[in-house]
N, C-alpha and C positions, 0 to 999 in steps of 0.2 A: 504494500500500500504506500509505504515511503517513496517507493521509486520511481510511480506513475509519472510525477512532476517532471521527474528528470529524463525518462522515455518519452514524455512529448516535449521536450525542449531539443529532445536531440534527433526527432522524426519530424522536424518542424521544416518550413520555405528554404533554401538556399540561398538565398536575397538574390538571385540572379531571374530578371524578369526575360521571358522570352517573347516576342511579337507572336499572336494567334495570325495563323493564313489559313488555316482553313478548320473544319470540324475535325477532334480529332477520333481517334479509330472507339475512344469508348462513351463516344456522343452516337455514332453511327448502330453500337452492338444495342444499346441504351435503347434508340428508334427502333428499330427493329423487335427487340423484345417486346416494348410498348405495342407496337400492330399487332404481334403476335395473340397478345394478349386479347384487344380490343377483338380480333377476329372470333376468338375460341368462347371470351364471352359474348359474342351477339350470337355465335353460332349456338353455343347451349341455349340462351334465353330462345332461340327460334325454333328450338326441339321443344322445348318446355310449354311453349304459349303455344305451341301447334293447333289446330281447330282439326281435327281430324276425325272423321268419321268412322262408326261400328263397320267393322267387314260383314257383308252381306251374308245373310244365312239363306242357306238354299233349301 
Protein backbone atom coordinates (compact mmCIF):
# COMPACT_ATOMS: atom_id res chain seq x y z
CA UNK A 1 0.00 0.00 0.00
CA UNK A 2 3.01 2.35 0.74
CA UNK A 3 4.37 1.87 -2.74
CA UNK A 4 1.37 2.64 -4.89
CA UNK A 5 2.44 6.55 -4.69
CA UNK A 6 5.77 5.69 -5.82
CA UNK A 7 4.56 3.10 -8.96
CA UNK A 8 2.45 5.97 -10.23
CA UNK A 9 5.18 8.51 -10.18
CA UNK A 10 7.22 6.35 -11.94
CA UNK A 11 4.56 4.95 -14.63
CA UNK A 12 3.70 8.43 -15.09
CA UNK A 13 4.09 11.04 -18.93
CA UNK A 14 7.80 11.30 -20.10
CA UNK A 15 7.36 15.08 -20.50
CA UNK A 16 8.16 14.52 -24.18
CA UNK A 17 4.99 15.67 -26.15
CA UNK A 18 4.54 14.04 -29.49
CA UNK A 19 2.21 15.95 -32.52
CA UNK A 20 -1.17 13.45 -33.17
CA UNK A 21 -1.25 12.94 -37.27
CA UNK A 22 -3.52 10.75 -37.26
CA UNK A 23 -5.94 8.15 -35.06
CA UNK A 24 -3.90 5.93 -33.46
CA UNK A 25 -4.09 1.86 -33.89
CA UNK A 26 -6.08 1.74 -30.40
CA UNK A 27 -8.68 4.55 -31.21
CA UNK A 28 -9.34 2.28 -34.48
CA UNK A 29 -9.53 -1.48 -32.24
CA UNK A 30 -11.66 0.87 -29.79
CA UNK A 31 -14.29 1.61 -33.10
CA UNK A 32 -14.44 -1.34 -34.19
CA UNK A 33 -15.29 -3.09 -30.96
CA UNK A 34 -17.90 -0.33 -30.39
CA UNK A 35 -19.89 -1.43 -33.90
CA UNK A 36 -19.28 -4.62 -32.91
CA UNK A 37 -21.17 -4.39 -30.17
CA UNK A 38 -23.85 -1.96 -31.34
CA UNK A 39 -24.60 -4.61 -34.13
CA UNK A 40 -24.89 -7.81 -31.69
CA UNK A 41 -27.18 -5.75 -29.55
CA UNK A 42 -29.61 -4.53 -32.03
CA UNK A 43 -29.39 -7.99 -33.48
CA UNK A 44 -30.53 -9.72 -30.15
CA UNK A 45 -33.12 -6.83 -29.37
CA UNK A 46 -34.48 -7.86 -33.03
CA UNK A 47 -34.76 -11.64 -32.02
CA UNK A 48 -36.38 -10.71 -28.89
CA UNK A 49 -39.18 -8.14 -30.07
CA UNK A 50 -39.67 -10.51 -33.15
CA UNK A 51 -43.72 -10.48 -33.98
CA UNK A 52 -43.73 -13.98 -35.17
CA UNK A 53 -46.37 -16.13 -35.76
CA UNK A 54 -47.77 -19.91 -34.26
CA UNK A 55 -46.43 -22.41 -37.03
CA UNK A 56 -49.43 -23.60 -38.79
CA UNK A 57 -51.19 -26.88 -37.48
CA UNK A 58 -52.30 -29.14 -40.01
Amino acid sequence: MIALPLLAVQSGHSGIVHPRTGPELSDIVLFVFAAMGVFLVRRALRKRFAKTKPPAED
